[in-house]
LOGUTI-875515 format. One record per atom (N, C-alpha, C): x, y, z; chain; residue number from 1; residue in three letters. Coordinates in steps of 0.02 Angstrom, whole numbers, plus 50000, padded with zeros to 5 digits. Layout:
! LOGUTI-875515
x:y:z:mol:seq:type
X:Y:Z:A:NUM:ALA $
...
//
This chain:
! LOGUTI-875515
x:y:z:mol:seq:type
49619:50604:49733:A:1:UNK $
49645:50536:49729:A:1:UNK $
49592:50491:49699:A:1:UNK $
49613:50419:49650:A:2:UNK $
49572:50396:49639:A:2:UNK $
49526:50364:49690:A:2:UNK $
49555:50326:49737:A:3:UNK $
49551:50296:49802:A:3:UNK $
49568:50326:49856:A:3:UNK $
49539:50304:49920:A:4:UNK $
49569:50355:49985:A:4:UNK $
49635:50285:49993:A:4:UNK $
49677:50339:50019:A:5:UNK $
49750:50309:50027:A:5:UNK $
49728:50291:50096:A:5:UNK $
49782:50235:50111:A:6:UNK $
49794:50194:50162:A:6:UNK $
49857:50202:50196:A:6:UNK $
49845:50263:50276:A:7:UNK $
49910:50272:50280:A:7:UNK $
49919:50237:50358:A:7:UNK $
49981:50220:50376:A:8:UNK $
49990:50189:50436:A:8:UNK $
50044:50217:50480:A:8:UNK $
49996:50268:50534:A:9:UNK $
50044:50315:50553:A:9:UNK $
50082:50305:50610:A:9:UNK $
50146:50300:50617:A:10:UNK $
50186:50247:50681:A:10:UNK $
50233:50308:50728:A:10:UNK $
50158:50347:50774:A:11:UNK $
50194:50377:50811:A:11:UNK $
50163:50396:50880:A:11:UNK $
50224:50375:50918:A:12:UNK $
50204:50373:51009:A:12:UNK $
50180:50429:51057:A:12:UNK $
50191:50493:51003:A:13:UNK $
50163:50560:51057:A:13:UNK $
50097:50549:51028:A:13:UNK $
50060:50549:51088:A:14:UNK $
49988:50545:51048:A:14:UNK $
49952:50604:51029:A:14:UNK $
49968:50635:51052:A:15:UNK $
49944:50723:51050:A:15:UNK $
49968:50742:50972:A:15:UNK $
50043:50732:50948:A:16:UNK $
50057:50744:50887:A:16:UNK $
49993:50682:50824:A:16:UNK $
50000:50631:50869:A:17:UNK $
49985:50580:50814:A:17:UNK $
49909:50592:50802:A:17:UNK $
49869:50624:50827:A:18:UNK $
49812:50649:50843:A:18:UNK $
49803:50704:50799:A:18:UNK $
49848:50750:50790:A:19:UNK $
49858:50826:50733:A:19:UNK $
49878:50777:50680:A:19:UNK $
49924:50747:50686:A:20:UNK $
49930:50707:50616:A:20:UNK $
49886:50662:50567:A:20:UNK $
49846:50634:50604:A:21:UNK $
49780:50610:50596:A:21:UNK $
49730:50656:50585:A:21:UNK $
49698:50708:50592:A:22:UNK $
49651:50743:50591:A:22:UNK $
49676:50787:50521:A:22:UNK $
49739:50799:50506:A:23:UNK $
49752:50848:50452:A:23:UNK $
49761:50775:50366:A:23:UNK $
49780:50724:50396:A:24:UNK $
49773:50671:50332:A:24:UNK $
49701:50635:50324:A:24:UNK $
49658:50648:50370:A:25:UNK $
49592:50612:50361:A:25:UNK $
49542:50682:50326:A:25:UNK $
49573:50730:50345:A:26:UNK $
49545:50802:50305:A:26:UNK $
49547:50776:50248:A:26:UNK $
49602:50764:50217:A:27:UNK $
49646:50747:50144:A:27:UNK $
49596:50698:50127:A:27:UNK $
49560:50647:50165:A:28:UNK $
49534:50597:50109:A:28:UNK $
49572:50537:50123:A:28:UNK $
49622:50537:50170:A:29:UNK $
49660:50465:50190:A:29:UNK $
49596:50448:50245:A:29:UNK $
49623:50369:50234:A:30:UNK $
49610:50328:50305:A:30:UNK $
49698:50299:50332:A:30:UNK $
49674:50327:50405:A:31:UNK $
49724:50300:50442:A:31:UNK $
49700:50287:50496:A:31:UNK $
49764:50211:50494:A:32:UNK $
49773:50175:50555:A:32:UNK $
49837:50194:50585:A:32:UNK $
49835:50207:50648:A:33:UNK $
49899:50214:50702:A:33:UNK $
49909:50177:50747:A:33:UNK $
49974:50188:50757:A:34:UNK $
49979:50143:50833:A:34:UNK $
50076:50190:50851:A:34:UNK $
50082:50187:50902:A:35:UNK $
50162:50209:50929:A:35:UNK $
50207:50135:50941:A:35:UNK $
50195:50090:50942:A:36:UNK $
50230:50023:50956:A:36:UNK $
50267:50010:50891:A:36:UNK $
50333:49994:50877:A:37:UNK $
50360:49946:50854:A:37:UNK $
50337:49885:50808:A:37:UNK $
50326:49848:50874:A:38:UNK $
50300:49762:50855:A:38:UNK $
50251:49778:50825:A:38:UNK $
50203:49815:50852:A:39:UNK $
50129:49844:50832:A:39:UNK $
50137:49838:50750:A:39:UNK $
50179:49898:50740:A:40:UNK $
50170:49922:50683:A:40:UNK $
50195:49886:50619:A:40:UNK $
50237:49831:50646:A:41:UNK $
50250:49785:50613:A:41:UNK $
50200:49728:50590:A:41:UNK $
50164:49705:50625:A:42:UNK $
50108:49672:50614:A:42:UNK $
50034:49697:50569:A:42:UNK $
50027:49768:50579:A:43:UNK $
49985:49810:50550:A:43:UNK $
50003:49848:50498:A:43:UNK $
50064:49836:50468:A:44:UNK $
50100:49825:50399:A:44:UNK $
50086:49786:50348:A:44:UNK $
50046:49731:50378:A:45:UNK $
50034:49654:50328:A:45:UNK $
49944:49649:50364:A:45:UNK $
49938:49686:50419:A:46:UNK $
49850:49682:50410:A:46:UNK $
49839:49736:50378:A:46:UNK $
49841:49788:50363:A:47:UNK $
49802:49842:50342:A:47:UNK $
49833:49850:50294:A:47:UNK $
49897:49819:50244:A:48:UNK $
49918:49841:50203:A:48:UNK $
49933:49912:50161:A:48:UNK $
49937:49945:50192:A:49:UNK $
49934:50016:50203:A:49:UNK $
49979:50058:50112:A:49:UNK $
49981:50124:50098:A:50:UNK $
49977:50117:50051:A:50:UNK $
50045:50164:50056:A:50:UNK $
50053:50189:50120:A:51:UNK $
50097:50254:50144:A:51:UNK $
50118:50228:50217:A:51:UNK $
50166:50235:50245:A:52:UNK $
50193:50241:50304:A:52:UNK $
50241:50296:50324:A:52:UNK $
50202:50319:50381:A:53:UNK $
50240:50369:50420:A:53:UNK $
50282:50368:50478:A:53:UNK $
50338:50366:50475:A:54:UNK $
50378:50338:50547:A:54:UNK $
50398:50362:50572:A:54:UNK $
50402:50371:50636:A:55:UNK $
50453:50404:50695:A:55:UNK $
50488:50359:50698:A:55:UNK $
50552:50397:50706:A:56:UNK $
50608:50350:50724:A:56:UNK $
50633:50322:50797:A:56:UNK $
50600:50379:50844:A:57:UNK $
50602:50345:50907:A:57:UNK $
50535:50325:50945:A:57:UNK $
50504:50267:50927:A:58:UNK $
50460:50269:50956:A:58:UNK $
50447:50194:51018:A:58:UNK $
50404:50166:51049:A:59:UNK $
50383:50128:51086:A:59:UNK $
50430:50052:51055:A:59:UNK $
50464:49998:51097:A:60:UNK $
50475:49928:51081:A:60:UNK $
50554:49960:51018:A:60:UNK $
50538:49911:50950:A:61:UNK $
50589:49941:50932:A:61:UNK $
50593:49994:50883:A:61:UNK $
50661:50012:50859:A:62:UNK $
50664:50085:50827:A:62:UNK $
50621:50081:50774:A:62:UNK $
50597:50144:50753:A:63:UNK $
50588:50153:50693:A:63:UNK $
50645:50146:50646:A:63:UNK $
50691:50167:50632:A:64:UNK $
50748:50125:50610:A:64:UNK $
50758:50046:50584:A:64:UNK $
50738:50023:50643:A:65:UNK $
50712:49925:50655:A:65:UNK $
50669:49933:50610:A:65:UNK $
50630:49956:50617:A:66:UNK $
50543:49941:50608:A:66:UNK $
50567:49932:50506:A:66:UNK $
50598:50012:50480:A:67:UNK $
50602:50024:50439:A:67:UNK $
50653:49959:50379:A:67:UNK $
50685:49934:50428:A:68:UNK $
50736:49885:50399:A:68:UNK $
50712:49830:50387:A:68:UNK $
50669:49810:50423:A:69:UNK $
50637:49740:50438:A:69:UNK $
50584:49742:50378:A:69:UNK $
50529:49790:50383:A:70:UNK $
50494:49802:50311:A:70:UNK $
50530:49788:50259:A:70:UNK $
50591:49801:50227:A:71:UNK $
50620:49804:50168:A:71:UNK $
50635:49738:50164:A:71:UNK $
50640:49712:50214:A:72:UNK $
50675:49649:50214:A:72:UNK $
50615:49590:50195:A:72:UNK $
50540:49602:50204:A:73:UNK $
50467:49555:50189:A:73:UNK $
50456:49573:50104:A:73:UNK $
50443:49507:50075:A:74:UNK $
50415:49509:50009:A:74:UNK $
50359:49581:50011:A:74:UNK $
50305:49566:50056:A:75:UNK $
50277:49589:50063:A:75:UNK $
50248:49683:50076:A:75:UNK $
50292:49683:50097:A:76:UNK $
50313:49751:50090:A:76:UNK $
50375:49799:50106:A:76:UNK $
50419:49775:50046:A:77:UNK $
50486:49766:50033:A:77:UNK $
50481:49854:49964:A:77:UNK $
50416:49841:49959:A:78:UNK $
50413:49926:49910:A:78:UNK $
50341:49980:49941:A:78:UNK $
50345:49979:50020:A:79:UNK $
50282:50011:50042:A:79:UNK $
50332:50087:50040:A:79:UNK $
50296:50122:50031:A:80:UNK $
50321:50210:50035:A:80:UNK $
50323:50199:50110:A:80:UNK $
50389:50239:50141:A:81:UNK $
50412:50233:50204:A:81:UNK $
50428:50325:50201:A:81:UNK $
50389:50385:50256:A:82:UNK $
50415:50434:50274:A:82:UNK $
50432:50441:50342:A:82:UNK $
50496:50451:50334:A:83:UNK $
50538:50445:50451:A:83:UNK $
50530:50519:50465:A:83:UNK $
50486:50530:50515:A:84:UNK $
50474:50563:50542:A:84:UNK $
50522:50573:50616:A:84:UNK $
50556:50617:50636:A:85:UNK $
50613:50623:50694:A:85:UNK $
50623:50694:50715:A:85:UNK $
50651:50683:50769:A:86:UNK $
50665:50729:50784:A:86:UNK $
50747:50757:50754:A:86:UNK $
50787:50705:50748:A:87:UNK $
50859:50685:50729:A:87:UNK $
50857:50726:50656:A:87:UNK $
50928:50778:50658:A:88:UNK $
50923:50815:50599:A:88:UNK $
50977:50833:50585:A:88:UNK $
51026:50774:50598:A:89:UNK $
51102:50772:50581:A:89:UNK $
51101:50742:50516:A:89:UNK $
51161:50781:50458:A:90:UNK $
51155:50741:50420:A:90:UNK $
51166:50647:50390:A:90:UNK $
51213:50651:50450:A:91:UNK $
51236:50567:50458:A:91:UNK $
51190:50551:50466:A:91:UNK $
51125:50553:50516:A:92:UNK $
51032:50516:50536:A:92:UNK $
51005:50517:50457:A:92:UNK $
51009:50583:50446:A:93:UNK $
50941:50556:50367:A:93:UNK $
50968:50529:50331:A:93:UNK $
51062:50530:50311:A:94:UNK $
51063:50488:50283:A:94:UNK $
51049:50399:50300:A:94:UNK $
51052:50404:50374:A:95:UNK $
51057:50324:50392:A:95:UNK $
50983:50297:50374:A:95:UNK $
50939:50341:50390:A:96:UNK $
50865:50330:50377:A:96:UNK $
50858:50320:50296:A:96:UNK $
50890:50357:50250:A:97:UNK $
50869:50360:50190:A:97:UNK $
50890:50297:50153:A:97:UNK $
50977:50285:50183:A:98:UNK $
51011:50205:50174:A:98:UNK $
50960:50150:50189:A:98:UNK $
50929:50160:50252:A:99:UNK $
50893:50091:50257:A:99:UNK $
50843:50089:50231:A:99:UNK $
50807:50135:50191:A:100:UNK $
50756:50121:50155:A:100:UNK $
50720:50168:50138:A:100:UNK $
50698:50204:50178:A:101:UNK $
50641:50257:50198:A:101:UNK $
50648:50311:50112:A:101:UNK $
50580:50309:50105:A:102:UNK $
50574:50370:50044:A:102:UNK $
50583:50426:50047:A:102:UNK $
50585:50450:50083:A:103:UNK $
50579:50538:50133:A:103:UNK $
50595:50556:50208:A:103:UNK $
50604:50598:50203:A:104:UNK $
50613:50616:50282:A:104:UNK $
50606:50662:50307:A:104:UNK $
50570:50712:50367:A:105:UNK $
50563:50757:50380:A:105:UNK $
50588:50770:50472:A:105:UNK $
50570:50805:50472:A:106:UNK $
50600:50830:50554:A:106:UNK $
50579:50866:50589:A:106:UNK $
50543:50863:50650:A:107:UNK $
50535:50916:50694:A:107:UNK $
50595:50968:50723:A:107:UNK $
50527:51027:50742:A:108:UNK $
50457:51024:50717:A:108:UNK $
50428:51043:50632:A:108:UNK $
50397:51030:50608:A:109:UNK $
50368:51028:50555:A:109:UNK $
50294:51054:50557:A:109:UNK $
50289:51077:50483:A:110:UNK $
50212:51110:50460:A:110:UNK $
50169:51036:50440:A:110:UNK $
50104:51026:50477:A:111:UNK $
50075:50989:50447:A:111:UNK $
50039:50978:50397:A:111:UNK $
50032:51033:50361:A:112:UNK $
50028:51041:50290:A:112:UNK $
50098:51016:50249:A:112:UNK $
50138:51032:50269:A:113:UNK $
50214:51024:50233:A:113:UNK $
50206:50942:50248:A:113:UNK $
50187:50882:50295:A:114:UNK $
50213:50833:50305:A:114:UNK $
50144:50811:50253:A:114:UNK $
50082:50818:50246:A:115:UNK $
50032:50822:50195:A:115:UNK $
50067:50806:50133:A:115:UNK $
50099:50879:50127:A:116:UNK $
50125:50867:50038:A:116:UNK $
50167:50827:50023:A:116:UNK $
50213:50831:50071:A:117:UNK $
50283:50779:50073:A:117:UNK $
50238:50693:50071:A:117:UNK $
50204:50690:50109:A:118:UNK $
50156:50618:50066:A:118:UNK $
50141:50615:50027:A:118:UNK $
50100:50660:49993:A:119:UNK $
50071:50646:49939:A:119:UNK $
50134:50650:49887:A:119:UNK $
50173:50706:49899:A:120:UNK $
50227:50690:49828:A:120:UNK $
50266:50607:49836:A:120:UNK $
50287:50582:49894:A:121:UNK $
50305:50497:49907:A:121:UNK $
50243:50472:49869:A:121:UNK $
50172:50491:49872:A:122:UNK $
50147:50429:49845:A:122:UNK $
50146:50444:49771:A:122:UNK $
50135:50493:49742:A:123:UNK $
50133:50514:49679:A:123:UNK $
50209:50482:49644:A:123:UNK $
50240:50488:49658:A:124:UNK $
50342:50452:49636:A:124:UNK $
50314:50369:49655:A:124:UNK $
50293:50343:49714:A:125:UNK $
50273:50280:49708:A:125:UNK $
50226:50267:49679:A:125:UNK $
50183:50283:49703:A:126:UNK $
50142:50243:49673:A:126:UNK $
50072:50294:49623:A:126:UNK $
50117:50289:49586:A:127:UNK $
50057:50356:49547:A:127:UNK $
49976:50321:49531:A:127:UNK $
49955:50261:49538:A:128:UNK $
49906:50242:49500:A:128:UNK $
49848:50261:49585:A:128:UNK $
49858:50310:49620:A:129:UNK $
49835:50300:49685:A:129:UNK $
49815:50404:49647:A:129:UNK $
49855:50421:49581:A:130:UNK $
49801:50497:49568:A:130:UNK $
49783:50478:49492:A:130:UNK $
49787:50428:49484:A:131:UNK $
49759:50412:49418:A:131:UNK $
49678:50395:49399:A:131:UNK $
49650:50407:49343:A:132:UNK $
49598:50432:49325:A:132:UNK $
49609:50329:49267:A:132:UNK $
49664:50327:49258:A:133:UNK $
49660:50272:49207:A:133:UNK $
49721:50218:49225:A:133:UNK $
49713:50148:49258:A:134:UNK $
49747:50113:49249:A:134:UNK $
49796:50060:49230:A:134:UNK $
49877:50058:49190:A:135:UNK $
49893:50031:49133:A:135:UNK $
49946:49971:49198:A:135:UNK $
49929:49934:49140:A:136:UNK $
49975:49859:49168:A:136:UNK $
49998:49807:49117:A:136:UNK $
50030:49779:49083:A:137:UNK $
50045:49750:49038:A:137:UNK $
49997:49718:48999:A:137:UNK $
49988:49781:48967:A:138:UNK $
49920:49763:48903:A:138:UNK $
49855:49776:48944:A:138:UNK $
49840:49783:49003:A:139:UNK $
49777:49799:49051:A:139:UNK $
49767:49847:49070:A:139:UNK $
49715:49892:49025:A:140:UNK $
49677:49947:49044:A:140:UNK $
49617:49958:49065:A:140:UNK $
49625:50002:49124:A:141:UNK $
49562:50012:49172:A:141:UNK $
49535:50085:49177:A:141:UNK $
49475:50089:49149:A:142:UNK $
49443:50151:49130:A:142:UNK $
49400:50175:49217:A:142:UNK $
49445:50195:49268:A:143:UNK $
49430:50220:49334:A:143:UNK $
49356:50271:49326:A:143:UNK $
49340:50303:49284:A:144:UNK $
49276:50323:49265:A:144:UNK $
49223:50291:49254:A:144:UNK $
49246:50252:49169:A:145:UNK $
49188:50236:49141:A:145:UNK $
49165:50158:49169:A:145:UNK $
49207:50123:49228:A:146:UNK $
49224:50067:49242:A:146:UNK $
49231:50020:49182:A:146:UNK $
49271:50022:49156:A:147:UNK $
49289:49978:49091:A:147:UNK $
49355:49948:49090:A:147:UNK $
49364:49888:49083:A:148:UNK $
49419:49868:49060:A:148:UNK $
49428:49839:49014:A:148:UNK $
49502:49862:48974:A:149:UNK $
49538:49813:48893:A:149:UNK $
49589:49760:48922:A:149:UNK $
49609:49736:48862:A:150:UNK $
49667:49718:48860:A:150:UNK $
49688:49697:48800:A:150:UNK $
49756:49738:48774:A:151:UNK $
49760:49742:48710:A:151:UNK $
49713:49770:48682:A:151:UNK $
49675:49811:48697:A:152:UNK $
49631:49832:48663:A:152:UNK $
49549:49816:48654:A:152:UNK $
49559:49735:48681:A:153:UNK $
49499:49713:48673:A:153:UNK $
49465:49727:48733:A:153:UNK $
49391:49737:48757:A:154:UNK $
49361:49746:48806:A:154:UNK $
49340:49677:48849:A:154:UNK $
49342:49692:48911:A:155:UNK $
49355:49640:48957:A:155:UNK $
49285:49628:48991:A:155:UNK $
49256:49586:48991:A:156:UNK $
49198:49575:49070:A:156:UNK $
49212:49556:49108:A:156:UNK $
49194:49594:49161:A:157:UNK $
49190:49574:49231:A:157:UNK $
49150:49573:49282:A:157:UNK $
49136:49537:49337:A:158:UNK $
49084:49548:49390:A:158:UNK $
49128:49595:49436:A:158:UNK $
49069:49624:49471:A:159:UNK $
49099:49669:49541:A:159:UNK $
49169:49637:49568:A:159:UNK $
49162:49583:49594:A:160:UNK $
49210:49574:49629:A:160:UNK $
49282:49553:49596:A:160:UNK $
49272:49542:49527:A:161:UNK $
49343:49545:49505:A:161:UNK $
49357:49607:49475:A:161:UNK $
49299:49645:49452:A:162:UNK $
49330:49710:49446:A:162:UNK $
49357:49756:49513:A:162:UNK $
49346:49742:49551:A:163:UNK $
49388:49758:49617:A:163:UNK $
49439:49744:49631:A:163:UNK $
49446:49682:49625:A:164:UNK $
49523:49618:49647:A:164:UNK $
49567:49664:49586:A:164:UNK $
49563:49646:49538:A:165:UNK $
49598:49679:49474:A:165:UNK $
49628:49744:49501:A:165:UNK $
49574:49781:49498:A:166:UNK $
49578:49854:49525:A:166:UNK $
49644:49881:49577:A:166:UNK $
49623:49826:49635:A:167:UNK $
49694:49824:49681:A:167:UNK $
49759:49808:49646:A:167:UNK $
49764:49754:49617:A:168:UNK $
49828:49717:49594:A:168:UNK $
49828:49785:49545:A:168:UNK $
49801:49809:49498:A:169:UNK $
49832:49875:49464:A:169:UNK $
49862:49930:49497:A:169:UNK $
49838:49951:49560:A:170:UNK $
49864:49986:49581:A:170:UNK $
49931:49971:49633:A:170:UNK $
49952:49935:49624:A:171:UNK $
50002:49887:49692:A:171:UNK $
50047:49838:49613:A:171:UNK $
50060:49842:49586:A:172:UNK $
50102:49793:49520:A:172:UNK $
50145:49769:49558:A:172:UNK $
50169:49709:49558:A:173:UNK $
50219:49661:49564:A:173:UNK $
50213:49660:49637:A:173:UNK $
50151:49696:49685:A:174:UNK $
50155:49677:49765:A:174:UNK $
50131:49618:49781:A:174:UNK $
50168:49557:49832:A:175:UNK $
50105:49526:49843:A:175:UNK $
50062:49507:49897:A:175:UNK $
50015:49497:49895:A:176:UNK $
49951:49501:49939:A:176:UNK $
49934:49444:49961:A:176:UNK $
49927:49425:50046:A:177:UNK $
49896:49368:50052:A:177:UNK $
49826:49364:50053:A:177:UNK $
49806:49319:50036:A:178:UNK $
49717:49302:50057:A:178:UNK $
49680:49344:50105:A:178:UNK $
49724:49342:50169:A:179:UNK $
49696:49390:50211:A:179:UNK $
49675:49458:50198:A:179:UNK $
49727:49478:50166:A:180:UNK $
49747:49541:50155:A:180:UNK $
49687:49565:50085:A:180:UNK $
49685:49517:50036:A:181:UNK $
49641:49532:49989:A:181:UNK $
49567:49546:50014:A:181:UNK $
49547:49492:50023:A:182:UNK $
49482:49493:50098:A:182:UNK $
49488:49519:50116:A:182:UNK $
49516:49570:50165:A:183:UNK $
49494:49643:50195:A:183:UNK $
49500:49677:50150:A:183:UNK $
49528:49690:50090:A:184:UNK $
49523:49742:50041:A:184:UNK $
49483:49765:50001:A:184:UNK $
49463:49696:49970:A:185:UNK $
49416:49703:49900:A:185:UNK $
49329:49675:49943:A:185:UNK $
49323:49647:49976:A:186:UNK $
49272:49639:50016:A:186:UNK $
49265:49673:50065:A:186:UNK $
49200:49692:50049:A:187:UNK $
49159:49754:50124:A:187:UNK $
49168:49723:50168:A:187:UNK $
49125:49661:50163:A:188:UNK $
49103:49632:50234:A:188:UNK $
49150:49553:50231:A:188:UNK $
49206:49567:50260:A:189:UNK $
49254:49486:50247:A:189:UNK $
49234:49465:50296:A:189:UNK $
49213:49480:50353:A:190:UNK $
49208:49427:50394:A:190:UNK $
49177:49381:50403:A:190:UNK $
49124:49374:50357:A:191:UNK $
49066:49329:50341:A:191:UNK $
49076:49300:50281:A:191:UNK $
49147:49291:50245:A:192:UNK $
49178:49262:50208:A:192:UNK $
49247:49222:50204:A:192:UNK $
49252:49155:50166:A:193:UNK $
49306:49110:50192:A:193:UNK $
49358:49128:50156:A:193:UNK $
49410:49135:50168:A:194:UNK $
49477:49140:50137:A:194:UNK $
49491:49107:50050:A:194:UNK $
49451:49018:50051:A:195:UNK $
49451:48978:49990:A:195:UNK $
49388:49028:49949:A:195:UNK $
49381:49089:49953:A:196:UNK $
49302:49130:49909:A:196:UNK $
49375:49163:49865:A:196:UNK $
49427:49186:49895:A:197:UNK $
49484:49226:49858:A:197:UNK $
49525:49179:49805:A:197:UNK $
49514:49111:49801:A:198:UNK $
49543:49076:49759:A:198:UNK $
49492:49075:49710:A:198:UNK $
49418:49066:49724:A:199:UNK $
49390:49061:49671:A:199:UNK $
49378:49130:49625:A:199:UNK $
49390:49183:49653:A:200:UNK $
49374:49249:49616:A:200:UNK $
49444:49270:49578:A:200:UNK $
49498:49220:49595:A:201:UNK $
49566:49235:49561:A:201:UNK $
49550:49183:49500:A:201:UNK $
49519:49109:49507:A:202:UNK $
49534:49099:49434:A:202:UNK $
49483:49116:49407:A:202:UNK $
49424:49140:49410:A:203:UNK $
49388:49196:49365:A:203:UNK $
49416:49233:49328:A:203:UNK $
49457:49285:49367:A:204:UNK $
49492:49354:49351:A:204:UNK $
49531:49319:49301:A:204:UNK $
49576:49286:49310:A:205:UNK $
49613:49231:49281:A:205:UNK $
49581:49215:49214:A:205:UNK $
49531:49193:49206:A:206:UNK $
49503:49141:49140:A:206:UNK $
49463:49239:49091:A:206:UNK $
49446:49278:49150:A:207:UNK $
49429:49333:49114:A:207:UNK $
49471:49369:49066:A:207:UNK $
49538:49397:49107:A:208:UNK $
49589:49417:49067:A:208:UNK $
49637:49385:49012:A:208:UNK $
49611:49318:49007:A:209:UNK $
49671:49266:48961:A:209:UNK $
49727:49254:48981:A:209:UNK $
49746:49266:49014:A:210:UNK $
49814:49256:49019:A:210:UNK $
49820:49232:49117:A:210:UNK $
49817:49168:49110:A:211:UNK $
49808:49147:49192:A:211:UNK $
49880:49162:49232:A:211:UNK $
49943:49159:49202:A:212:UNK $
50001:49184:49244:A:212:UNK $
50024:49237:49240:A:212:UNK $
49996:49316:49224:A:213:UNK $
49969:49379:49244:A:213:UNK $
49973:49384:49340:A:213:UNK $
49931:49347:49333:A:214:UNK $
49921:49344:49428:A:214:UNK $
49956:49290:49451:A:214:UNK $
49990:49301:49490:A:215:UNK $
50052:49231:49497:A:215:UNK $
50044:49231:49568:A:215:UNK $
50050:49151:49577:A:216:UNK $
50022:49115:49654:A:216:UNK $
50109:49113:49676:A:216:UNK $
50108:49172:49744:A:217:UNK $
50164:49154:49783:A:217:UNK $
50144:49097:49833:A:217:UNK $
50202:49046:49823:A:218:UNK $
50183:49007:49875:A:218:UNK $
50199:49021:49945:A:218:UNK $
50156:49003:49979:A:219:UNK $
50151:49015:50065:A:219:UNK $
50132:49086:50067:A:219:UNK $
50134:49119:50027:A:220:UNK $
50108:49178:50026:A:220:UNK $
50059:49235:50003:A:220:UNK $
50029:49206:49938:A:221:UNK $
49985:49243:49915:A:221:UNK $
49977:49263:49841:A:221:UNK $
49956:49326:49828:A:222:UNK $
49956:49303:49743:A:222:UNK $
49972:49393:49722:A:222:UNK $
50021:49381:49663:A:223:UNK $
50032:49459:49646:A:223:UNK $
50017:49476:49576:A:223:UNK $
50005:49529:49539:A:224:UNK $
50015:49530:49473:A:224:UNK $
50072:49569:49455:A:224:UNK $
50094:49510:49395:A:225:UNK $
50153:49518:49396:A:225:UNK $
50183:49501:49326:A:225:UNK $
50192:49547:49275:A:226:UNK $
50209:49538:49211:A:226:UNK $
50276:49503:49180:A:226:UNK $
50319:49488:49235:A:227:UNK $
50366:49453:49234:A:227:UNK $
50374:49381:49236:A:227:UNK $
50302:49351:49261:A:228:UNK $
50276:49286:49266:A:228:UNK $
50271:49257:49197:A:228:UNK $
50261:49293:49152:A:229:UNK $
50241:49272:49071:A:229:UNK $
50284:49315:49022:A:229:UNK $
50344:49318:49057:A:230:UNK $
50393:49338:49017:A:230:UNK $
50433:49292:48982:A:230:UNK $
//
């Protein structure tokens, strides 16, 4: 992977969620878990996660809920969703697959098999998460040589907007609040103010030429988004 994936694993046996964790952190993921519902709803928009794994019956409300309610937030209205269940009627996966969910698997299961079955969800979503080179309307990012064009022409950047960038390439048209950027692209956010993410956006901004590229959701945050300057 170019990056370690960000997975957020939403399940209440802890003993399973424990094998499930130990065989995706092998892989090179970081994951956050929790078995709650509400939980996992909230830790959807903190950790912004890059993959989600769901049980469908778990703690507060369904995974089902959980799964509907996601689709329903700007915010992560296109996160890779895999429902994890025990339920293996075909009326369930389809109900799971209707409300959103990318995949689905069923106990019991190989945890190697639930491994691949992620990685192929993220590879169909979000392929720039095994990419070596990142393309975005006219914005290329050389993941090696750290270089970026656009149109061809070569771009400068400092660390921290070659990071910010970096994210918004890999996430297109998602959008991100302040918070959420700040824990991402910064090591250490906590010793940093929220107004530091406005100023490293109109940098990025005045760097790439084209300032509505990155488009300010209001009340919410900022996405890149090639439809803004269409």
């Amino acid at each position: 992977m170019a990056r370690q994936a960000q997975l957020l694993l939403v399940e209440d046996d802890r003993s399973l969620a424990e094998l499930i964790t130990f065989h995706f952190e092998r892989e090179g993921y970081r994951v956050t878990r929790t078995g709650d519902g509400e939980e996992a709803l909230i830790l959807a928009d903190e950790v912004s996660p890059d993959l989600m794994i769901l049980d469908w019956m778990i703690e507060g409300i369904s995974g089902i809920e959980v799964c509907r309610r996601l689709r329903r937030r700007q915010t992560t209205a296109n996160l890779p969703i895999l429902m994890l269940t025990a339920r293996g009627e075909e009326d369930d996966r389809v109900r799971g697959l209707e409300t959103g969910a990318d995949d689905y698997i069923t106990k019991p299961f190989s945890p190697k098999e639930l491994v691949a079955r992620a990685a192929a969800v993220l590879r169909r979503v979000r392929p720039a998460l095994a990419a070596q080179t990142l393309d975005y309307a006219g914005l290329e990012m050389d993941l090696v040589a750290h270089r970026v064009r656009r149109d061809g022409k070569t771009i400068s950047l400092g660390p921290t907007e070659y990071r910010l960038l970096r994210h918004f390439l890999e996430n297109p048209g998602r959008v991100f609040s302040r918070q959420q950027l700040l824990e991402t692209v910064w090591p250490h956010s906590e010793d940093i103010e929220l107004r530091t993410v406005d100023v490293h956006i109109r940098r990025l901004r005045m760097a790439i030429g084209e300032p509505d590229l990155v488009r300010t959701v209001r009340s919410a945050g900022y996405a890149l988004d090639a439809e803004a300057i269409a």
